[in-house]
ROMARSE-229952 format. One record per residue (C-alpha): residue number from 1; chain; y, z, x. Coordinates in pm, 1 decimal, padded with zeros to 6 digits. Last residue first. Layout:
BEGIN
@num:NUM&cadena:A&Y:Y&Z:Z&X:X
...
! end
This chain:
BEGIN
@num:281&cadena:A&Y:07503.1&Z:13507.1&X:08943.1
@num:280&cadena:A&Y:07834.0&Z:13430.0&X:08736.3
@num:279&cadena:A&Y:08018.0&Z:13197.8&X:08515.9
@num:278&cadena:A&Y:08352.2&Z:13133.2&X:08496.8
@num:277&cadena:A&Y:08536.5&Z:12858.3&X:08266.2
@num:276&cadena:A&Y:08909.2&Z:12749.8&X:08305.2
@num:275&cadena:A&Y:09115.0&Z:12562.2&X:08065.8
@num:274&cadena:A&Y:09077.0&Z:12731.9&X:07741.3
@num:273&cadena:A&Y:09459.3&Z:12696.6&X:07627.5
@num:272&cadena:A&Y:09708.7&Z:12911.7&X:07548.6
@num:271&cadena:A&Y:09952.0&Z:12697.7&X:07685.6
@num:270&cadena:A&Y:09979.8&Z:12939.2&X:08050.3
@num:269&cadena:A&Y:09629.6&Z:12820.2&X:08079.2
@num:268&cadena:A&Y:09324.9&Z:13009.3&X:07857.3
@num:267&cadena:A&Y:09031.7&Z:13143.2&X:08043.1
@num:266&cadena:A&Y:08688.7&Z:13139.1&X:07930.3
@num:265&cadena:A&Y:08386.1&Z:13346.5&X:08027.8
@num:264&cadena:A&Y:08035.2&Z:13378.5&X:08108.2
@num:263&cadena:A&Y:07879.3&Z:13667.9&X:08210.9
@num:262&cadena:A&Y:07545.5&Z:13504.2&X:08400.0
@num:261&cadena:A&Y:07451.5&Z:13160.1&X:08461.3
@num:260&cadena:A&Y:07092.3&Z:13023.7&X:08384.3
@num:259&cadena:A&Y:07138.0&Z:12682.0&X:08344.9
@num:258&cadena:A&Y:07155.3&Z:12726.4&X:07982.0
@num:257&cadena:A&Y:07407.3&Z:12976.6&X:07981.0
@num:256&cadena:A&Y:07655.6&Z:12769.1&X:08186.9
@num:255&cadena:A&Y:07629.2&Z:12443.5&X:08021.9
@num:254&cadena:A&Y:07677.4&Z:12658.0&X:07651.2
@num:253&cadena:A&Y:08022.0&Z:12803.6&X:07812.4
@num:252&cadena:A&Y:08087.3&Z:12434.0&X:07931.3
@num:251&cadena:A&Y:08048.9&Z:12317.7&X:07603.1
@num:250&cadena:A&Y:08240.4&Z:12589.7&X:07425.5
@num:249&cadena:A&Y:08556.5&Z:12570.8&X:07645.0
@num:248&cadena:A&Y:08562.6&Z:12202.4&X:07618.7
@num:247&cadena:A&Y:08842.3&Z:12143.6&X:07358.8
@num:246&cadena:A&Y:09126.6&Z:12233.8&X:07633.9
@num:245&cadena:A&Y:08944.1&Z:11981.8&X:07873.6
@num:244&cadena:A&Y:08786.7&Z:12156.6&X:08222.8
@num:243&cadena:A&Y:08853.6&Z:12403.1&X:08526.1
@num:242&cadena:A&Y:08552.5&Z:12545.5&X:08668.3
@num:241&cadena:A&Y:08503.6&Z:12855.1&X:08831.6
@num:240&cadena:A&Y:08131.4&Z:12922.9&X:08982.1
@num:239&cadena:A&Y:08065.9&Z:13309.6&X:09095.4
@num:238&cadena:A&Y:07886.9&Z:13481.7&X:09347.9
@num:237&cadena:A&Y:07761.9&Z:13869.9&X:09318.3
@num:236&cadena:A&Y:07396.0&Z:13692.7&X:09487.2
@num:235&cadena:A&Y:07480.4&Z:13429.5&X:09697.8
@num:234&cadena:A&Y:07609.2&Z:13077.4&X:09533.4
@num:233&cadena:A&Y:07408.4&Z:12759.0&X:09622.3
@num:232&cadena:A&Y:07080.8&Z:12805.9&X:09357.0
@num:231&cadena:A&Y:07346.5&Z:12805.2&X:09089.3
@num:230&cadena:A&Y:07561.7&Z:12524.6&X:09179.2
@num:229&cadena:A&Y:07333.4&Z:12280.3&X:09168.7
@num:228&cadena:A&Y:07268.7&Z:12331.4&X:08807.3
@num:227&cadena:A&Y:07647.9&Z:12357.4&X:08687.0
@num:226&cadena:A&Y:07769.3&Z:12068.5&X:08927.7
@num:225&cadena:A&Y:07549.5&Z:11762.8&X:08778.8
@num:224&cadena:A&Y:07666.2&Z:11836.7&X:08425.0
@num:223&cadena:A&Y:07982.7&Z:11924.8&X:08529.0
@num:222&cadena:A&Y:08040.7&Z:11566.2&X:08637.3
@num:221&cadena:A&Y:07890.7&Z:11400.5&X:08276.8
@num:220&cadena:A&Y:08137.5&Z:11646.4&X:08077.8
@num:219&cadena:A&Y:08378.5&Z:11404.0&X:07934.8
@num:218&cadena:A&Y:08230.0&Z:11312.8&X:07628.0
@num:217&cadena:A&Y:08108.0&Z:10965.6&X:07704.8
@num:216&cadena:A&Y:08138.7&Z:10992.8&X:08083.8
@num:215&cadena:A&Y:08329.0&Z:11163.2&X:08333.0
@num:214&cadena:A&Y:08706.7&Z:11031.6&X:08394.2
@num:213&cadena:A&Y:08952.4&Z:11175.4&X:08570.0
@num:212&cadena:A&Y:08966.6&Z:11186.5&X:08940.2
@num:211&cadena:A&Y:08738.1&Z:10820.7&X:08914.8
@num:210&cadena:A&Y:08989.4&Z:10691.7&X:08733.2
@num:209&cadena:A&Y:09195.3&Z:10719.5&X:09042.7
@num:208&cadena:A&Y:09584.0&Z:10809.8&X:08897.1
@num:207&cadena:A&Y:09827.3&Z:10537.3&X:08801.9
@num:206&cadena:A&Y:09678.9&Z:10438.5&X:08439.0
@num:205&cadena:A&Y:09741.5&Z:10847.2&X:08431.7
@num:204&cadena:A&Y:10126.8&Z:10769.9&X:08408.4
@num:203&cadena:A&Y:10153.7&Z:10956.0&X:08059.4
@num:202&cadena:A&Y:09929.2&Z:10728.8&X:07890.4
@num:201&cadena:A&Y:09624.0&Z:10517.0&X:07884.3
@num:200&cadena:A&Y:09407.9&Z:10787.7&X:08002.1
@num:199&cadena:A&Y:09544.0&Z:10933.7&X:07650.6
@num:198&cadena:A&Y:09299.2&Z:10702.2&X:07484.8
@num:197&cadena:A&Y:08987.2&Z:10882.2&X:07551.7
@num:196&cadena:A&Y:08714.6&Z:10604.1&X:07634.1
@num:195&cadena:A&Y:08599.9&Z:10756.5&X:07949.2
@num:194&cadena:A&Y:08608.6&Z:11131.8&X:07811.5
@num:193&cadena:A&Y:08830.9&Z:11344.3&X:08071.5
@num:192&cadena:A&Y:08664.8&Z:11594.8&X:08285.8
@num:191&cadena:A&Y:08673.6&Z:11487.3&X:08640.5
@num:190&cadena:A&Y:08596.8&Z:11804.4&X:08830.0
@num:189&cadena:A&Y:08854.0&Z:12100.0&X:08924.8
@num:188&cadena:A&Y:08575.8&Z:12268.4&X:09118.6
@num:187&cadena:A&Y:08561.2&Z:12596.7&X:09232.1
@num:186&cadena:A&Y:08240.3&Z:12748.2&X:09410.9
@num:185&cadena:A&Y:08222.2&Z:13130.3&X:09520.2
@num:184&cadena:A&Y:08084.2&Z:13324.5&X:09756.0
@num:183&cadena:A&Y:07877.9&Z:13046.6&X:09905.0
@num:182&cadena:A&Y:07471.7&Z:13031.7&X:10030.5
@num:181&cadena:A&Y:07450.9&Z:12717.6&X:10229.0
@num:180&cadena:A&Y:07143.4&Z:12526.6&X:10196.5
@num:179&cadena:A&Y:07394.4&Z:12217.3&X:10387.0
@num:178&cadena:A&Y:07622.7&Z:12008.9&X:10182.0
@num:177&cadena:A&Y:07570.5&Z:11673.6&X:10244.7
@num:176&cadena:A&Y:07462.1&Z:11585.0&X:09861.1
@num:175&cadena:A&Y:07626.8&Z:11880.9&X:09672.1
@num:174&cadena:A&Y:07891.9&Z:11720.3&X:09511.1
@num:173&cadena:A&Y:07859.7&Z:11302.2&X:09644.6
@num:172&cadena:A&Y:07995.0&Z:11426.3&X:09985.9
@num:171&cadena:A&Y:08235.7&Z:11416.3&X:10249.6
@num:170&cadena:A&Y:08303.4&Z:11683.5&X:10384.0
@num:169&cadena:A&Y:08646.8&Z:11847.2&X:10512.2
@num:168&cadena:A&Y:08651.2&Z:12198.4&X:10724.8
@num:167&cadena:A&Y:08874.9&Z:12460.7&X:10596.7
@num:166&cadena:A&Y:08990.2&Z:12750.4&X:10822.1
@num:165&cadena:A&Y:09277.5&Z:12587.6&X:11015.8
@num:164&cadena:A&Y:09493.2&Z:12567.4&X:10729.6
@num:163&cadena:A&Y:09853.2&Z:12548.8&X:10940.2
@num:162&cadena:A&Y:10031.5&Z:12356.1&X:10654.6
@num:161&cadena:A&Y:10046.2&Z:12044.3&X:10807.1
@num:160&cadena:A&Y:09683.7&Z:12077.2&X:10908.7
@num:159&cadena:A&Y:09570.1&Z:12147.3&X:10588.8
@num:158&cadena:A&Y:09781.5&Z:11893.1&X:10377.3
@num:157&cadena:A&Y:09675.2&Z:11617.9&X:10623.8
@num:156&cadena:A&Y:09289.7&Z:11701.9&X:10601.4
@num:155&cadena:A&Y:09322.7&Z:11673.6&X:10242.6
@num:154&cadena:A&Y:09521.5&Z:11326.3&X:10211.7
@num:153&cadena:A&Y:09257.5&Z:11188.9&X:10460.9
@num:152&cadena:A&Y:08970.1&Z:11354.1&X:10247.4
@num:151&cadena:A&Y:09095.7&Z:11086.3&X:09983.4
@num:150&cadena:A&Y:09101.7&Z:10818.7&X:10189.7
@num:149&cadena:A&Y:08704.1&Z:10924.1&X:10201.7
@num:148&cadena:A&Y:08636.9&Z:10961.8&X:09859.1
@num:147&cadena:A&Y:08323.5&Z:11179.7&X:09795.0
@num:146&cadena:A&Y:08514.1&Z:11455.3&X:09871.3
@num:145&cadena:A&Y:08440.7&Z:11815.9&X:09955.0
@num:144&cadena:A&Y:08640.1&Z:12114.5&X:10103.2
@num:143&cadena:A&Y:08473.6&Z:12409.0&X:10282.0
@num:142&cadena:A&Y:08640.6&Z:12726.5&X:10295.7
@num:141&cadena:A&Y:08534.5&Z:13022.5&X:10513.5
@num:140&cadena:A&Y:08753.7&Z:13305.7&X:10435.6
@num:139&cadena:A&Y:08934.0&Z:13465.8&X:10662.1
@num:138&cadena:A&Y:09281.8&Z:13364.6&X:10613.4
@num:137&cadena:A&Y:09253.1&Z:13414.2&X:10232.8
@num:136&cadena:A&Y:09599.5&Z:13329.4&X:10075.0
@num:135&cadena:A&Y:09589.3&Z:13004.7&X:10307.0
@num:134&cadena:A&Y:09283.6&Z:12923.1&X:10266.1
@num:133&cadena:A&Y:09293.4&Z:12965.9&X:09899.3
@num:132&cadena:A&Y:09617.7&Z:12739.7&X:09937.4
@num:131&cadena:A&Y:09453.1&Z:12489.1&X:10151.0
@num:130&cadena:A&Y:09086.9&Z:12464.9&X:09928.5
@num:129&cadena:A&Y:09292.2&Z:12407.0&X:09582.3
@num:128&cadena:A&Y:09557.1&Z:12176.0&X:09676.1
@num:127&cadena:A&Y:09278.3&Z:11949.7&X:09906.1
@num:126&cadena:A&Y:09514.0&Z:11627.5&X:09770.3
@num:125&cadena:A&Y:09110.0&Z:11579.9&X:09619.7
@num:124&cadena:A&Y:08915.3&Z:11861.8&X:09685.5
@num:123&cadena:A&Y:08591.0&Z:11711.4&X:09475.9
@num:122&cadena:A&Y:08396.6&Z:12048.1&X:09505.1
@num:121&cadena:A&Y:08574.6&Z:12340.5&X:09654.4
@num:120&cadena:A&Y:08333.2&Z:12600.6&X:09835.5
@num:119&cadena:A&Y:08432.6&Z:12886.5&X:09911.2
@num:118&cadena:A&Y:08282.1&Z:13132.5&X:10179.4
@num:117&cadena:A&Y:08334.9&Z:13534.1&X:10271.0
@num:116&cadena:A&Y:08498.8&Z:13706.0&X:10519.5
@num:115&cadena:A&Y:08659.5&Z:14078.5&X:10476.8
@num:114&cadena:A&Y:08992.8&Z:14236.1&X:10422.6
@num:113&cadena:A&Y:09142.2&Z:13991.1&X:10125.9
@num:112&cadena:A&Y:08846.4&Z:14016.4&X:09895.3
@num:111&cadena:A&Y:08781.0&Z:13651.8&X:09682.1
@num:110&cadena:A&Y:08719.7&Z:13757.8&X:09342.9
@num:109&cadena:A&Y:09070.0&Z:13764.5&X:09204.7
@num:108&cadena:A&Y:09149.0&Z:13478.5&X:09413.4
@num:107&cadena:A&Y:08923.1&Z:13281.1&X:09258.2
@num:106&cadena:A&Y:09111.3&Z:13360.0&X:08903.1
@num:105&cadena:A&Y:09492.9&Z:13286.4&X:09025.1
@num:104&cadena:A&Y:09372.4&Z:12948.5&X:09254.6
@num:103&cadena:A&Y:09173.0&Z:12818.2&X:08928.5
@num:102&cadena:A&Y:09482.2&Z:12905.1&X:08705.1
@num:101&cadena:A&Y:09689.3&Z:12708.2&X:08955.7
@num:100&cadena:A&Y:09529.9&Z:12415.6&X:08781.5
@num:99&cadena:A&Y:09739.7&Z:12413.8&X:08487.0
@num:98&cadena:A&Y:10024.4&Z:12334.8&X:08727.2
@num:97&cadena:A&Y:09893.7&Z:11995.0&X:08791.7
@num:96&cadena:A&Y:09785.7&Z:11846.3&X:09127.5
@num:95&cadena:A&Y:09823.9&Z:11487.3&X:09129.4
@num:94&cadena:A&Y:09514.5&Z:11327.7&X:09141.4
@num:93&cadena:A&Y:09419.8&Z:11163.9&X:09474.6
@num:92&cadena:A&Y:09441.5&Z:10796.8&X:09652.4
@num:91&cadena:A&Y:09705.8&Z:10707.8&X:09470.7
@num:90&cadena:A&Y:09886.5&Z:10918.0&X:09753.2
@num:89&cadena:A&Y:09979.9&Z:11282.1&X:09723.6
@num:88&cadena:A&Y:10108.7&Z:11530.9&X:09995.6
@num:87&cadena:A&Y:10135.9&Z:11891.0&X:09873.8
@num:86&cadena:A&Y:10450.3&Z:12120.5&X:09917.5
@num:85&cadena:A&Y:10365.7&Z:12466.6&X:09864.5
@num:84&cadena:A&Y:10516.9&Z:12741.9&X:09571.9
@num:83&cadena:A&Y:10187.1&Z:12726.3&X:09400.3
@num:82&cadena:A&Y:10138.6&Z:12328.9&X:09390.2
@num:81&cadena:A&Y:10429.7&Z:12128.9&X:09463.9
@num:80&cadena:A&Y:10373.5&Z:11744.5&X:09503.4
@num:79&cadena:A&Y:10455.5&Z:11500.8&X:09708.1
@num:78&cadena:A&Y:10446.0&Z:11153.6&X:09781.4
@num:77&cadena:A&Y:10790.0&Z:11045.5&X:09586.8
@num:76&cadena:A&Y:10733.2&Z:10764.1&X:09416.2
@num:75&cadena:A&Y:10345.0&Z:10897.9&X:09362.9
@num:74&cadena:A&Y:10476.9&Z:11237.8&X:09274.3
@num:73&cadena:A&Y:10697.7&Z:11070.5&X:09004.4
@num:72&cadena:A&Y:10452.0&Z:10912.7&X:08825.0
@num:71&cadena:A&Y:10478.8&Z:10505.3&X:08770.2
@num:70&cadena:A&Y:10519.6&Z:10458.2&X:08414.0
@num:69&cadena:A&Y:10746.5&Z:10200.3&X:08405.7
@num:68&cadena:A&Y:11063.2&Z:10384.2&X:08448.9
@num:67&cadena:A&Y:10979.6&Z:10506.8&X:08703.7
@num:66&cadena:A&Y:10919.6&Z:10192.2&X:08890.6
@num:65&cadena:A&Y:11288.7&Z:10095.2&X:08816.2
@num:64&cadena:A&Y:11414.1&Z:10442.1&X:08897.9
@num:63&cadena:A&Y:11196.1&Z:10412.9&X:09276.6
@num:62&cadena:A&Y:11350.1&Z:10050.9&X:09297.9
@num:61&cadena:A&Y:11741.4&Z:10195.3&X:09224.8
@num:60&cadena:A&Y:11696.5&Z:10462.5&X:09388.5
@num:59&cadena:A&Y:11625.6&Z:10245.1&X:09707.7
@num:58&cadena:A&Y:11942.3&Z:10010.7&X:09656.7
@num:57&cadena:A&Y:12159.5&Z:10328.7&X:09568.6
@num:56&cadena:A&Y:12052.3&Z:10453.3&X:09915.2
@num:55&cadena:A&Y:12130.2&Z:10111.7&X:10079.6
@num:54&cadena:A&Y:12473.3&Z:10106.4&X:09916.4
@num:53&cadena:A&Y:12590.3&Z:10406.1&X:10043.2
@num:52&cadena:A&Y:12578.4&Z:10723.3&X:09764.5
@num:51&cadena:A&Y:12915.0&Z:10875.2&X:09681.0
@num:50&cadena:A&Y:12979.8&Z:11285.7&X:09659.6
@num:49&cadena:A&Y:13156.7&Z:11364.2&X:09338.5
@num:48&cadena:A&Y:12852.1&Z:11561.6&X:09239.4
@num:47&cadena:A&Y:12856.4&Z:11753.8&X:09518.0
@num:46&cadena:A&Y:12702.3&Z:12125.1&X:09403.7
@num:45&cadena:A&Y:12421.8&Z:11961.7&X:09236.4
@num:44&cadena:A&Y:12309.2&Z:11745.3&X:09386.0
@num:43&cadena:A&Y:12269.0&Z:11974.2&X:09664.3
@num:42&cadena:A&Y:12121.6&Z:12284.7&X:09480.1
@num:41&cadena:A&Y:11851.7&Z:11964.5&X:09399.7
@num:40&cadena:A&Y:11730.9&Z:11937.8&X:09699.8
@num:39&cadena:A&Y:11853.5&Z:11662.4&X:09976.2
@num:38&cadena:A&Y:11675.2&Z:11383.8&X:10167.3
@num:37&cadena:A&Y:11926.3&Z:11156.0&X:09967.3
@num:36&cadena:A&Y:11594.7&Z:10943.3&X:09880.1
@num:35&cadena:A&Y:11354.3&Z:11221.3&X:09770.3
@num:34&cadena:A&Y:11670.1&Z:11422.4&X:09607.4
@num:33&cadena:A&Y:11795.4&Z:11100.5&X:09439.8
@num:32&cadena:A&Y:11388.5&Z:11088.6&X:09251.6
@num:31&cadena:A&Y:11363.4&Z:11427.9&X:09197.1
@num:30&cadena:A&Y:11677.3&Z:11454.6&X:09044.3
@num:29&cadena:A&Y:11610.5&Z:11140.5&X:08832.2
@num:28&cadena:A&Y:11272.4&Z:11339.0&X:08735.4
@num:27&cadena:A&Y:11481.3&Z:11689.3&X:08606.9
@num:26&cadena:A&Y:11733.9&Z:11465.9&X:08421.3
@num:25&cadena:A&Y:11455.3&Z:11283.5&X:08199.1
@num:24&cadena:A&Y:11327.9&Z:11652.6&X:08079.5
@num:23&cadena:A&Y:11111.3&Z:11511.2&X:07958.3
@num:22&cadena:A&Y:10989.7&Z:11131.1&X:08069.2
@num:21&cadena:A&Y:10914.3&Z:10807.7&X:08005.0
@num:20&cadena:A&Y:11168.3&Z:10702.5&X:07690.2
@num:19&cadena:A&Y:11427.5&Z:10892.5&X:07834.7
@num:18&cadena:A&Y:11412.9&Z:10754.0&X:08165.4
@num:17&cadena:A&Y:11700.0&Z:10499.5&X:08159.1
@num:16&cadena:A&Y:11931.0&Z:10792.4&X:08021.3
@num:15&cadena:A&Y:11862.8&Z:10998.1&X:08330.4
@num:14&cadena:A&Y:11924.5&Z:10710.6&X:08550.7
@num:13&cadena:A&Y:12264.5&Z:10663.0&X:08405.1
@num:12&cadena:A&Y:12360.6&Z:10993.9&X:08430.3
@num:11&cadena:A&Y:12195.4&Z:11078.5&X:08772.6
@num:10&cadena:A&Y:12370.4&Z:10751.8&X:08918.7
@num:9&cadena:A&Y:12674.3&Z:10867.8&X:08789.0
@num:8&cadena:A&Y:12727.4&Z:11236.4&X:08873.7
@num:7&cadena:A&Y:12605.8&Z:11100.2&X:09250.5
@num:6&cadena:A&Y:12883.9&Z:10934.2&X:09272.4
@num:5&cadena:A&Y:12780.8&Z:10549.6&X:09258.3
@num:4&cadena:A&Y:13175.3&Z:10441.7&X:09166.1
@num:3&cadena:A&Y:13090.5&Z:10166.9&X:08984.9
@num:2&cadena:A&Y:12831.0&Z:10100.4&X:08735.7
@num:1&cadena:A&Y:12463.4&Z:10111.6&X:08789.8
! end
């Protein structure tokens, strides 16, 4: 960085560093000064003249340098915002991606404000999906699953940060220490990427648990084991919503049918494409 470290500068130069890693490159070196400034963006932005102390460029300067490496932001940072909230990530988790809040916009369609019912959220990770249905259903009964326990430490966090008293944490291979519980509904975004896919190698994903992400030759080796289960777990009306690849629509449609599964559908993300699957009992 060159002299004076206004925070004009810094974002400048640290924007231009990141242009090879990132787009927008200016949105992730705001993210990054914000995290270390303890300031939002409106911030930066309305004191640009404003200097940084030597320590703070010092710790930009590490966070920028890992950045621009590959490291994702959300990990530098150790948050991320799903559906308006603040999450807490560690490499412990995936990072919770806005295609995702397509699962929380379909369950909540079926999930009745004015009366209980119970959700089930396979492989919770950060616990983004079971905390904000929670949260936007107050009396349902939501139990969260993990078969990663530092992982159900991120979860628990996020819920009792954010006031989630009605989810309780398992941990659990899927369905292994779940009890015969009959649920409303069952969500799951599963690992669903094919182990020898070449985009795991990209994008900052070498960062995220391989476990999160991959699933076998083709990709589908979780939902395989969820589909079946599922079925004899969900009451009668109930529903399973799963998300899954943007070329796996068909495959997961076929999964559902042949398990038994009732009007099954696909949902397309805010791309256009089939992200989320729904089948019914």
């Amino acid at each position: 960085m060159t002299a004076p470290l206004t925070i004009a500068a810094v974002l400048r130069e640290a924007a231009a560093k990141l242009v090879p890693v990132c787009d927008p490159p200016q949105f992730e070196a705001e993210a990054l000064l914000s995290h270390v400034l303890e300031k939002n963006r409106a911030h930066l932005r309305a004191w640009p003249e404003r200097e940084l102390s030597s320590e703070q460029a010092v710790r930009f300067l590490a966070l920028l340098e890992r950045r621009a490496r590959g490291e994702p932001t959300a990990y530098l940072t150790g948050s991320r915002e799903f559906w308006s909230r603040e999450f807490r990530v560690t490499r412990e988790v995936l990072i919770p991606r806005p295609e995702t809040e397509l699962l929380v916009d379909l369950a909540l369609e079926r999930l009745p404000v004015e009366r209980p019912v119970r959700v089930l959220d396979l492989g919770t990770g950060s616990g983004a999906l079971a905390v904000t249905l929670a949260l936007e259903r107050p009396l349902a009964e939501v139990t969260a699953v993990d078969a990663c326990p530092r992982a159900l430490e991120v979860a628990r966090g996020n819920a009792l940060r954010m006031s989630a008293a009605n989810v309780r944490f398992v941990l659990s291979d899927w369905f292994s220490a779940i009890p015969e519980t009959e649920f409303d509904l069952i969500v799951s975004n599963p690992p669903y990427v094919a182990a020898e896919d070449p985009h795991l190698q990209e994008n900052g994903l070498p960062f995220e648990p391989i476990a999160a992400l991959a699933a076998g030759t083709d990709g589908l080796d979780a939902i395989r084991r969820i589909v079946p289960a599922a079925l004899f777990r969900l009451a009668p009306g109930g529903a399973l919503l799963l998300e899954h690849g943007y070329d796996q629509g068909a495959a997961v449609q076929d999964l559902l049918a042949e398990a038994g599964f009732r009007a099954v559908v696909t949902h397309a993300d805010l791309q256009g494409h089939p992200r989320v699957t729904l089948g019914g009992v």
